[in-house]
N, C-alpha and C positions, 0 to 999 in steps of 0.2 A: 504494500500500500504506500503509494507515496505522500511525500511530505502538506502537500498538498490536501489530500482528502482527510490525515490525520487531524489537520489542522480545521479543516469542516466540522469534523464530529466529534473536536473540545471545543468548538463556538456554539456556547447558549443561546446564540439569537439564532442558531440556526437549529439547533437541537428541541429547544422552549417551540418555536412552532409545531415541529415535526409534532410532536410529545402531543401539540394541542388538536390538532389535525385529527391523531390518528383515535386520540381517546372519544374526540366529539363526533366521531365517524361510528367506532362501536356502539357506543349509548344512543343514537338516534338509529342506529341497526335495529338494535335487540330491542328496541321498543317499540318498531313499528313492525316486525319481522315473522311478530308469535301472535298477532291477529291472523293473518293465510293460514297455521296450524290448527288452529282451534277445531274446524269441524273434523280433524284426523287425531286428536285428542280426545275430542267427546269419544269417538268411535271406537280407541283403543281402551277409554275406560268405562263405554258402554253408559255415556252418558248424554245429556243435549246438550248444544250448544249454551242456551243458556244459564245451565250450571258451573261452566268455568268461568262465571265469571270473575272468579277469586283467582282466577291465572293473569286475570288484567287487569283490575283493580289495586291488586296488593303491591304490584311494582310504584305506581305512584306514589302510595301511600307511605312504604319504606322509605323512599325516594326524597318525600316532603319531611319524614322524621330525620332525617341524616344530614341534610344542607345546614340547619344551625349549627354543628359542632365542629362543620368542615374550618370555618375559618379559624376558633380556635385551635385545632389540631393542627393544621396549617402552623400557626406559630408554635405551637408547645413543639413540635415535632418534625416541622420540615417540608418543605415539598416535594423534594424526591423522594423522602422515605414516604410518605403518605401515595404519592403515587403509585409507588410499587408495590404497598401493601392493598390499595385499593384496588388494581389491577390483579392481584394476586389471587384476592378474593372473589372478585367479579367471574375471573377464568375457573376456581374451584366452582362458585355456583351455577355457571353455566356446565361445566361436566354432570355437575347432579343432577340440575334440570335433564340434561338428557339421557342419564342413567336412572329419572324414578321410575318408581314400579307402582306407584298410587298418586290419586289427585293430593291427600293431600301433603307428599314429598313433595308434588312440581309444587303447589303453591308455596311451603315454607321456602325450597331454593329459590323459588324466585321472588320469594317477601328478600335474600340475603342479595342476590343480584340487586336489587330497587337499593338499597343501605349502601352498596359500593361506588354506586353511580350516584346519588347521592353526596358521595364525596368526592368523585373523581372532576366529575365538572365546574364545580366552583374550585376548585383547587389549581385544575390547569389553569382555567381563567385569572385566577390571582398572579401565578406565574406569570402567563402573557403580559397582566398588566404593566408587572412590577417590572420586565425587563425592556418596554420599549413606551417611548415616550406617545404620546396623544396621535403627533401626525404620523409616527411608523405604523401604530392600530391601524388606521385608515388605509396607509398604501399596504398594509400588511393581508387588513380584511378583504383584498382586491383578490387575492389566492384561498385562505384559510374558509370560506364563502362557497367557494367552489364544491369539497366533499359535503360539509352542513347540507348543499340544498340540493344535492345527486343522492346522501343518503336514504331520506324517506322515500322519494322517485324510484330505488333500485332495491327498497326492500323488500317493497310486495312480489315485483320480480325474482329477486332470487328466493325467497320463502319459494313460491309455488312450486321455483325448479327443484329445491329439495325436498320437498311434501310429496311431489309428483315423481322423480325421478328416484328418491332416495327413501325417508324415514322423516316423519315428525321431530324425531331427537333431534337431527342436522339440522336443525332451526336454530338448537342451542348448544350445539357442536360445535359448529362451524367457528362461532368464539373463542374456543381453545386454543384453536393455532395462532390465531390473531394478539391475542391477550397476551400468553408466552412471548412470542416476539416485540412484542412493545414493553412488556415487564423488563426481560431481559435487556434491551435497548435502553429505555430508560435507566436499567441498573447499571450500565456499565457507560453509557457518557452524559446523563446528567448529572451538572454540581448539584450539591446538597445548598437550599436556598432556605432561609431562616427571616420569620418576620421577627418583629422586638415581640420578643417573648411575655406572656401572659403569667403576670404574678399569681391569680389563682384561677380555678376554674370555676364559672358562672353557674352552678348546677342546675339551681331552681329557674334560672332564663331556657336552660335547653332543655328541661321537662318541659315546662310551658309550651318557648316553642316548638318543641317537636311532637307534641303531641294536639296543639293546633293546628297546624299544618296536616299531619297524618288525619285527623280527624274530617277538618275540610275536604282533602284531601279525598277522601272516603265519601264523604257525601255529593261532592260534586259529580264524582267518575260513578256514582253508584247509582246515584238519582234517575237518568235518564232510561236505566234498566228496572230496576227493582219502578220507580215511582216516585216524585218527588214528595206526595203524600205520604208516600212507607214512613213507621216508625223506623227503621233503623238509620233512615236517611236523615229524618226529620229531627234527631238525638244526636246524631251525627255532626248536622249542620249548626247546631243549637249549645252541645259543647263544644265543637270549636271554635265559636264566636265568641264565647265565656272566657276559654282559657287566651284565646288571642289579646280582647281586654286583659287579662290579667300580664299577657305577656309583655304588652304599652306599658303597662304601669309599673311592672317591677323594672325594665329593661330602661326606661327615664330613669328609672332614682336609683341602678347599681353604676357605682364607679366604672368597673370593669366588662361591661355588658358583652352576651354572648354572639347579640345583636346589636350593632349601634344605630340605633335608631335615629340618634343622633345628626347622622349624617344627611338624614331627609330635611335637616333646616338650612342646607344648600339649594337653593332657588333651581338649578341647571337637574342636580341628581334627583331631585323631587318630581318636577315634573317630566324627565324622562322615566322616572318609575312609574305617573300616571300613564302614561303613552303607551308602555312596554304593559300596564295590565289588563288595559282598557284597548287597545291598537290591536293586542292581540287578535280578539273576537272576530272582528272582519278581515282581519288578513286571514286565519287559519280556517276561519270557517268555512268560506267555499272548500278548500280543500277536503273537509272532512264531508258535506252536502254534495258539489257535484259528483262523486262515485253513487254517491244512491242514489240521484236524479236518474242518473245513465240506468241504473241499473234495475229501478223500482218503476219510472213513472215510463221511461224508456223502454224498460225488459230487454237491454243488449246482456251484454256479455262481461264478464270481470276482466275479461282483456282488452275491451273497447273503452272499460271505465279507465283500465288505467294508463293506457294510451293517450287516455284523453286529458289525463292530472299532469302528464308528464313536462308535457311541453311549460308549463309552468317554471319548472327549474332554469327552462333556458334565455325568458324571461328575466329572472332574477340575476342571472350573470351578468346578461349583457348590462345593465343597468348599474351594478355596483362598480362594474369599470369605469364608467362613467361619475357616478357618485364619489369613488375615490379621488379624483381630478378637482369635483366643484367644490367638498365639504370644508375646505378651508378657503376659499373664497366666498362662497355665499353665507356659510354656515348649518347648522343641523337645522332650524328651523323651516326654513323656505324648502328645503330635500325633505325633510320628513313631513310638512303640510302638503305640498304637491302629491308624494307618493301615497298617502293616505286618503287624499279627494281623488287620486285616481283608484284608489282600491274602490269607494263609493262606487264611485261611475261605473267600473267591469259591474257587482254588482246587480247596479241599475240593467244591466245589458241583459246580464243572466235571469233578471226577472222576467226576461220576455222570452224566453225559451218556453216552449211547450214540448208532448210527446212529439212534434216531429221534426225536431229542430235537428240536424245534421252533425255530426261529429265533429264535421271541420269547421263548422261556426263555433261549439264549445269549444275545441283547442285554441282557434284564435281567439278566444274570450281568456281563455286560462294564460297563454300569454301573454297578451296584455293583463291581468293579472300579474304573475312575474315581473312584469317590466315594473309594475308600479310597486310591489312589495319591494324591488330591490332598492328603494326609497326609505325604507322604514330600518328595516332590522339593525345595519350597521352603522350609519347617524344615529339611532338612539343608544344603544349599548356605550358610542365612544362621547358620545354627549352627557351620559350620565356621571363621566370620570371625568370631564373638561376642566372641573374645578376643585380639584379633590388633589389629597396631597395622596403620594405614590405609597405613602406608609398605611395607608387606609385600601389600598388594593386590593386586601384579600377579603377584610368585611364588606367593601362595597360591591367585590363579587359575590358573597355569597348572598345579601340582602338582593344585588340584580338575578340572582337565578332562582330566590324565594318568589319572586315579582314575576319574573318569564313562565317559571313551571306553574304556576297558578292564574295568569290569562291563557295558556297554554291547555290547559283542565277546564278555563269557563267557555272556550272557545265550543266545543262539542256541546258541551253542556246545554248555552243556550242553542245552537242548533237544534237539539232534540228536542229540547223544551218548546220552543217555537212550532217544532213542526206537529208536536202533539194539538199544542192547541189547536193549529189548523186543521185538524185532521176528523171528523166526526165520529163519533163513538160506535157508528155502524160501521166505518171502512173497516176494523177488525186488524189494523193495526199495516194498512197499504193507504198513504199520505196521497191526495190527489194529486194533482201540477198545482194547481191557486193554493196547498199547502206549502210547497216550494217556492214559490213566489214570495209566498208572506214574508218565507225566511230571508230570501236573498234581500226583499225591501229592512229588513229592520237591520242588518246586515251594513246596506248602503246606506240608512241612517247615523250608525253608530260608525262608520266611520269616518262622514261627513262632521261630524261634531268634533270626533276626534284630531279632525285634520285641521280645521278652524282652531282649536286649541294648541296644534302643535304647531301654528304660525307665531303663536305667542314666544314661542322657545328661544328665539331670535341666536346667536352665537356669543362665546366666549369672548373676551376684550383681549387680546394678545397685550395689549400695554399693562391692562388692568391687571392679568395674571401674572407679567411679569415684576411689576413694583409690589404688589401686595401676596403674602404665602398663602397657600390655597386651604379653603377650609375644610380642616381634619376634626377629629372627633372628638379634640378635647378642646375646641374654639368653639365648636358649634353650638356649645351650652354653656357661653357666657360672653359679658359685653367684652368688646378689644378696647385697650387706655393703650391714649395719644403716648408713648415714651419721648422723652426730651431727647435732642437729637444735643448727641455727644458732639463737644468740638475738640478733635484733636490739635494739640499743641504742633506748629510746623519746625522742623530741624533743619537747620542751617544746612545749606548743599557743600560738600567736599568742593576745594578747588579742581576745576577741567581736565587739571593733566593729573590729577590721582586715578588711581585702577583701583579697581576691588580683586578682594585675593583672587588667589586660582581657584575654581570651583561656585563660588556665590555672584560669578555677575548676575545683574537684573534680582536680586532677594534684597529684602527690609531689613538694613542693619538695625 
């Protein structure tokens, strides 16, 4: 190996990508991967479809319990080693996912898969933040963008080919070679990265939160199946709204919080967290709606629906290339209101589809689509950090993936919830077309609102961030005092033709 590539694979700006790349490739895999499974699941434990639902539910819910502790373990512990033990674990519970021999081993392995991934993704994300400045995110995101949004496009894909050519297990096989390689990778050329380390641990903040979260968590993803009426859903929804209060109020008055909440009284990270909760819904939600248009009101085929979702991805590309170019000239605001009144608009478009509206009119609808989501995702994520100091990196990732993974959950949610409404209680549980409609209008409502709001976001002050230090979490909960500007005494200058020793020219005698 020459000197050369050695030299690639001890540079952490090139390694921290890789790392970031390849873990947010797996975790958007394996969670879109093991819907295609399920009816060769039921079959193998001679059950219905809609009893595993506990094969899909449980991964978010683990998922939402494990994000609050990532950022303290992160410091207590490191972000290579947390990498590689999160990865270590992930690759263990996908072998036993595909070695159980009952429903309920796949669901506990994969409640342990949701707890790894859980931590793996805010933890890269911390990394990334912490080793590249504001504008490398943006020219960075013009690559790292690329797997993110071919992953879910090529999961249903490969799922079928393994269900169909292979076993249901190789849904969650197929992870083991992947994981191993990246563990190993990781273990052997990423530096070991340390945030300032946490003098204790915040216990009664990560009960709280983590059992908010999973409880939401639970209710959301459950709701649309069970009934949003069900008591389990309804208890569900009901304590984790309790304990999330509880989690605001203890999380303000502890010094060392497991959550800084804190940080939401930065005007820029605030309202990119509304964006990011709220923005979600009409972006994600055609995604998860038009497949059952095609396929319900349609009657095509699961290969024509996802034909038809596909072209979306290519959309998103072309656009962020772009986006990378304008986001430091115009700013996040005018890129992420544009792309959000055009997610409105597609939409609008989509509402006027009926049973016999043409494939190649939805693809170019999902396209456009694409083109305008690639306006949202990466403006708000680097907008959220604009004003944040770098030592806050890994809390403001984890509280940004608290925010994602939970518009991410309401996105379906309302979807379903919507389409029931429309749906009359004789259809027997087959949504008309003016049911789908309903949903795409309320859809292009919310995010006409949304977009109108994200004009507010206007851009960061390059002056401004450079004369004043950016607000971290121990300014953001109290006033700043004027300090007296110190005047240094001035020293007489050495006569012209004196030298400074050897070794100290140009230093501060």
């Amino acid at each position: 190996m020459t000197a050369r590539r050695v030299g690639l694979l001890r540079n952490q700006r090139v390694i921290v990508p890789v790392m970031f790349v390849a873990i947010a490739f797996i975790v958007i895999v394996d969670g879109a991967i093991t819907i295609v499974a399920l009816p060769s699941i039921a079959a193998r434990f001679q059950l219905s479809p809609a009893a595993l639902d506990g094969v899909v539910v449980v991964y978010p819910v683990c998922l939402g319990v494990m994000i609050p502790a990532s950022a303290w373990l992160l410091g207590r512990f490191g972000g290579r080693r947390m990498l590689v033990l999160a990865l270590a674990v992930f690759t263990l519970a996908s072998a036993l996912c595909g070695a159980a021999q009952s429903l309920p081993q796949l669901i506990v392995f994969r409640g342990l898969q949701g707890l790894a991934a859980g931590l793996l993704t805010p933890v890269a994300q911390g990394l990334l933040f912490r080793t590249f400045s504001q504008r490398e995110q943006v020219r960075l995101a013009r690559f790292t963008i690329i797997p993110q949004q071919l992953a879910p496009t090529l999961a249903p894909l490969l799922g079928g080919v393994l269900v169909t050519s292979l076993d249901w297990r190789w849904v969650f096989l197929v992870n083991v070679p992947v994981g191993v390689v990246a563990a190993v990778f990781g273990l052997c050329f990423l530096d070991e990265h340390r945030e300032q380390r946490p003098d204790r641990l915040d216990l009664p903040g990560l009960l709280l939160s983590g059992g908010a979260l999973g409880a939401l968590m639970y209710g959301v993803c459950a709701g649309p199946d069970l009934g949003w009426a069900a008591p389990p859903v309804l208890s569900a929804l009901g304590v984790g709204g309790v304990l999330l209060a509880l989690t605001v109020r203890t999380e303000l008055r502890t010094a060392q919080p497991a959550l800084r909440l804190r940080l939401f009284a930065d005007r820029m990270f605030r309202k990119a967290g509304w964006l990011s909760l709220v923005g979600m819904v009409p972006v994600l939600g055609p995604l998860f709606l038009v497949p059952l248009f095609v396929q319900q009101a349609q009657g095509r085929s699961a290969l024509a629906s996802g034909s038809t979702t596909f072209v979306e991805a290519a959309g998103v590309l072309l656009t962020v290339q772009v986006v990378g170019v304008l986001y430091h000239r115009v700013g996040p605001g005018p890129i992420v209101g544009v792309g959000l009144l055009g997610v409105g608009g597609v939409n609008l478009l989509l509402a006027g589809s009926d049973a016999h509206t043409s494939l190649w009119t939805l693809r170019l609808d999902m396209f456009l689509l694409g083109v305008a989501m690639g306006g949202f995702f990466m403006p708000v994520t680097v907008a959220s950090l604009a004003t944040l100091d770098r030592a806050d990196s890994a809390q403001a990732a984890t509280l940004g993936t608290v925010v994602r993974q939970t518009g991410s959950a309401l996105a379906p949610a309302v979807v379903t919830a919507v389409l029931v409404f429309g749906t009359a209680p004789s259809a027997a549980g087959h949504p008309p077309v003016s049911a789908y409609r309903l949903v795409f209008l309320v859809l292009a409502a919310i995010a006409l609102l949304t977009g109108l709001f994200a004009l507010t976001l206007g851009r960061p002050s390059p002056a401004s961030a450079a004369a004043r230090p950016p607000v971290s979490a121990a300014s953001a909960s109290r006033p700043v005092r004027a300090l007296p500007r110190r005047i240094r005494p001035t020293r007489p200058r050495p006569p012209h033709d004196d030298r400074a020793p050897v070794g100290t020219r140009g230093s501060t005698p």
